[in-house]
C-alpha positions as CSV (number, residue, x, y, z in Angstrom):
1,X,0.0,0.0,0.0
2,X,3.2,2.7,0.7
3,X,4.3,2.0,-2.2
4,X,1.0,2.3,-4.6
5,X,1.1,5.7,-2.5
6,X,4.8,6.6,-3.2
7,X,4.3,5.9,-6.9
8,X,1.1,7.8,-7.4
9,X,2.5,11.0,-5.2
10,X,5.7,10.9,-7.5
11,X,3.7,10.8,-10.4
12,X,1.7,13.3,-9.0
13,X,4.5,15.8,-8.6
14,X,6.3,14.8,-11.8
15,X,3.0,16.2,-13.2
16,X,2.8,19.2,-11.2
17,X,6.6,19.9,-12.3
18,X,5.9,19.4,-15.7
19,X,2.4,22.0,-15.6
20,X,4.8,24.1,-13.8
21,X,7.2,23.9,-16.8
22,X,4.8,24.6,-19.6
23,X,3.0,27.1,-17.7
24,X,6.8,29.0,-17.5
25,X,7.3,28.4,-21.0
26,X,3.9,29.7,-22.1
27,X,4.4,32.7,-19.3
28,X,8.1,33.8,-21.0
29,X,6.3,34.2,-25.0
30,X,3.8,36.0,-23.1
31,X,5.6,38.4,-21.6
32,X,8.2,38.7,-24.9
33,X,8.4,42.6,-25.7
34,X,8.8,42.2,-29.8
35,X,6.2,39.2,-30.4
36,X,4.4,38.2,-27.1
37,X,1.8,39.9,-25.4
38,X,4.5,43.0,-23.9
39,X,4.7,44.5,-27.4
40,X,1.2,44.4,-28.0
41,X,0.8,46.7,-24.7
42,X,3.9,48.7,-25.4
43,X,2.7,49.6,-28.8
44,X,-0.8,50.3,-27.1
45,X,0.9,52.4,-24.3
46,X,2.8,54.8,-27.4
47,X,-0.6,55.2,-28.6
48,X,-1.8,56.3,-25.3
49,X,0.6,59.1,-24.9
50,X,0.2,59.9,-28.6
51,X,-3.9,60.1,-27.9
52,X,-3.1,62.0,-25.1
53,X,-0.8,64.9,-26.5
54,X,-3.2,65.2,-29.5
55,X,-6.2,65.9,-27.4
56,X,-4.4,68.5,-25.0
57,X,-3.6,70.1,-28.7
58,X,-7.0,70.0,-29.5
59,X,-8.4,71.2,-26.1
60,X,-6.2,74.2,-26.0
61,X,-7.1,75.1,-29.8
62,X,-10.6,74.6,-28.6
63,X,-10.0,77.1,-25.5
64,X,-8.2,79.4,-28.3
65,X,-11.5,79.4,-30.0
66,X,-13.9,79.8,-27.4
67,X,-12.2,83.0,-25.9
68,X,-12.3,84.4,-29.8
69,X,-15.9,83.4,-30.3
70,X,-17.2,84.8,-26.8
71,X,-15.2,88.4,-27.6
72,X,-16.9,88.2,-30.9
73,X,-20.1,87.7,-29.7
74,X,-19.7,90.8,-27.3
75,X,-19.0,92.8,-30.1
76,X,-22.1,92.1,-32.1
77,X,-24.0,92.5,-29.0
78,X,-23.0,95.9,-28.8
79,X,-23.5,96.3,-32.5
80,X,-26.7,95.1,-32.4
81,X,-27.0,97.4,-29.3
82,X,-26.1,100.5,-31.5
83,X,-28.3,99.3,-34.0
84,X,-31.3,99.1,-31.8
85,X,-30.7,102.5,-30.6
86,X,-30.4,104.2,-34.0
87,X,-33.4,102.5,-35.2
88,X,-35.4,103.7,-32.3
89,X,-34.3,107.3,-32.8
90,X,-35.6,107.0,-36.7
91,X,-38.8,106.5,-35.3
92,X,-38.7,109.2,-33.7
93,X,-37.9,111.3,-36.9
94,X,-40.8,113.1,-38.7
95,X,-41.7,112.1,-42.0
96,X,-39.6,113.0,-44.9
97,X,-43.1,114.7,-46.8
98,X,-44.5,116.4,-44.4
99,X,-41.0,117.6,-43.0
100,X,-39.8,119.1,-46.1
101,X,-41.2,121.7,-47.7
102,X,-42.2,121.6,-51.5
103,X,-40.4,122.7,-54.3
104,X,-41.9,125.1,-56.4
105,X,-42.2,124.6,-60.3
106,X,-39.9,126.6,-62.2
107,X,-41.6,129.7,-63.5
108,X,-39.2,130.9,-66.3
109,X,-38.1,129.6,-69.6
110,X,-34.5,130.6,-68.4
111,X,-35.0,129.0,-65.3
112,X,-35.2,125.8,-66.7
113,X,-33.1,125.8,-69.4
114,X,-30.1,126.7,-67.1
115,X,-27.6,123.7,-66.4
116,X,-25.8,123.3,-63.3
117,X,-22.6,123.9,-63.5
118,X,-19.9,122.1,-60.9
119,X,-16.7,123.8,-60.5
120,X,-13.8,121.5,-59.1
121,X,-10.8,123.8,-56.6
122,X,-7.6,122.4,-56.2
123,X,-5.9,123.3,-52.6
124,X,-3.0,124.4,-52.1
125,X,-0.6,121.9,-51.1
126,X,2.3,122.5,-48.7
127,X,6.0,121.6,-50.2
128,X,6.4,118.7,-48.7
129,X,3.5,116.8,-49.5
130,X,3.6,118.1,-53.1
131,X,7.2,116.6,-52.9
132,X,6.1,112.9,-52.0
């Protein structure tokens, strides 16, 4: 009977030894930086940190934007501001018939017949900018 036992507990740890040995084996590809499992997260790490330097580029052009967009929009507020104010004072304006008086028909032949004449002035120019 001790020695059905010895037999079967040295075939018992001859079998753990060898699990132990292919679980090593199996454990050592795994953890193999170029082909195993460790390049696979290293590769996914780089990517990480890339990811991560491209959104912190994107969130600061983003903040860039927002602070041009929101001192935009305060300047067509007070555009629109200015606008609302100079429409409100044309109400205010009389009308342009009723304001103006009439013209009265021209009376003479001579009268009519005249043409305007525009006459154009030149300035005088100081010497130095006629010299530029």
């Amino acid at each position: 009977m001790e020695l059905i036992s010895d037999v079967l507990l040295t075939a018992a740890a001859f079998g753990a030894g060898l699990y132990c040995y292919v679980l090593g084996l199996r454990l050592k590809k795994f953890t193999t930086l170029e082909t195993g499992m460790g390049g696979a997260i290293a590769v996914l790490s780089a990517q990480v940190d890339d990811m991560t330097r491209a959104l912190e580029a994107a969130r600061n052009a983003a903040t860039g934007s927002v602070s041009s967009l929101d001192e935009l929009v305060l300047r067509s507020e007070s555009a629109a501001r200015r606008l609302e104010l100079l429409l409100a004072s044309l109400h205010d304006l009389p009308d342009a018939q009723t304001a103006l008086p009439q013209a009265e028909p021209a009376d003479t032949e001579g009268e009519a017949e005249k043409k305007l004449r525009f006459v154009r002035r030149r300035t005088v120019r100081d010497y130095a900018e006629a010299a530029e």
